[in-house]
C-alpha positions in Angstrom: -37.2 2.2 37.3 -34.4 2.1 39.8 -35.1 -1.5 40.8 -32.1 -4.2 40.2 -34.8 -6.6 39.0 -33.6 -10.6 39.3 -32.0 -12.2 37.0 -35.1 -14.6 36.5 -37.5 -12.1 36.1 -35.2 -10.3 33.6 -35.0 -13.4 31.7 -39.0 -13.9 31.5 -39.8 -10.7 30.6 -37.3 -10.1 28.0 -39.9 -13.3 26.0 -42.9 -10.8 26.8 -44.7 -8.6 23.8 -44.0 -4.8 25.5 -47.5 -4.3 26.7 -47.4 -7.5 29.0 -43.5 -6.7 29.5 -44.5 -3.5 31.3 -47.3 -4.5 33.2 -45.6 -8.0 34.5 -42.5 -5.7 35.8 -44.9 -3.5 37.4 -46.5 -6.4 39.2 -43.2 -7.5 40.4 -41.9 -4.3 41.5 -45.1 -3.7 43.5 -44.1 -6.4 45.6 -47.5 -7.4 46.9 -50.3 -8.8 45.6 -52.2 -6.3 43.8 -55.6 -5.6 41.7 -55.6 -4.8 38.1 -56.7 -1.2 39.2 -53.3 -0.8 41.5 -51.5 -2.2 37.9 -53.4 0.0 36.0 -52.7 2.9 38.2 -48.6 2.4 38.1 -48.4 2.2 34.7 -51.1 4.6 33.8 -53.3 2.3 31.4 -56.7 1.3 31.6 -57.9 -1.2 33.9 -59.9 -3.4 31.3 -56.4 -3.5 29.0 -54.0 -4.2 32.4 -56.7 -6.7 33.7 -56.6 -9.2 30.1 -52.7 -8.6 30.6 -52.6 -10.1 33.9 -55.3 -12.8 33.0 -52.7 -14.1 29.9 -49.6 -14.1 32.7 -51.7 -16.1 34.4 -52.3 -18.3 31.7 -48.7 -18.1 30.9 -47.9 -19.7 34.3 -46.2 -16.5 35.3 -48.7 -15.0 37.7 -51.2 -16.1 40.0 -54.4 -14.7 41.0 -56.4 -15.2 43.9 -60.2 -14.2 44.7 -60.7 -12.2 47.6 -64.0 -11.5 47.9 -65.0 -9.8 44.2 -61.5 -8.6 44.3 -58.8 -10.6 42.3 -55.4 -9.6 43.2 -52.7 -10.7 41.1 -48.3 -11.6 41.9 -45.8 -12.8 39.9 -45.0 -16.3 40.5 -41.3 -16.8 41.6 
């Protein structure tokens, strides 16, 4: 990635296991909130794996999610 990511998010992700790591950088450098299909789609794993990923940086206090309709759609909380 070219992306100069924040010191803060640096710091966070660096405590991440790689396969959250990956997909909470992804979130962040999509710069919207996003579905675990957009995630899954950027870092070209499948949706059910990216989607418990997000769910445990949720838990983690490091992402939000919101309920649009059936849709969640998930962003890194700053």
């Amino acid at each position: 990635m070219t992306h100069q990511l924040p010191r803060e998010i640096l710091e966070k992700a660096v405590t991440l296991r790689n396969s959250v790591r990956k997909i909470y950088i992804a979130l962040y450098t999509n710069g919207k909130p996003s579905t675990s299909t957009e995630i899954a789609q950027l870092v070209g794993q499948a949706r059910a794996h990216v989607n418990m990923r997000l769910q445990q940086l949720v838990d983690m206090g490091l992402a939000s999610v919101e309920l649009r309709g059936k849709a969640k759609y998930f962003e890194v909380k700053q």
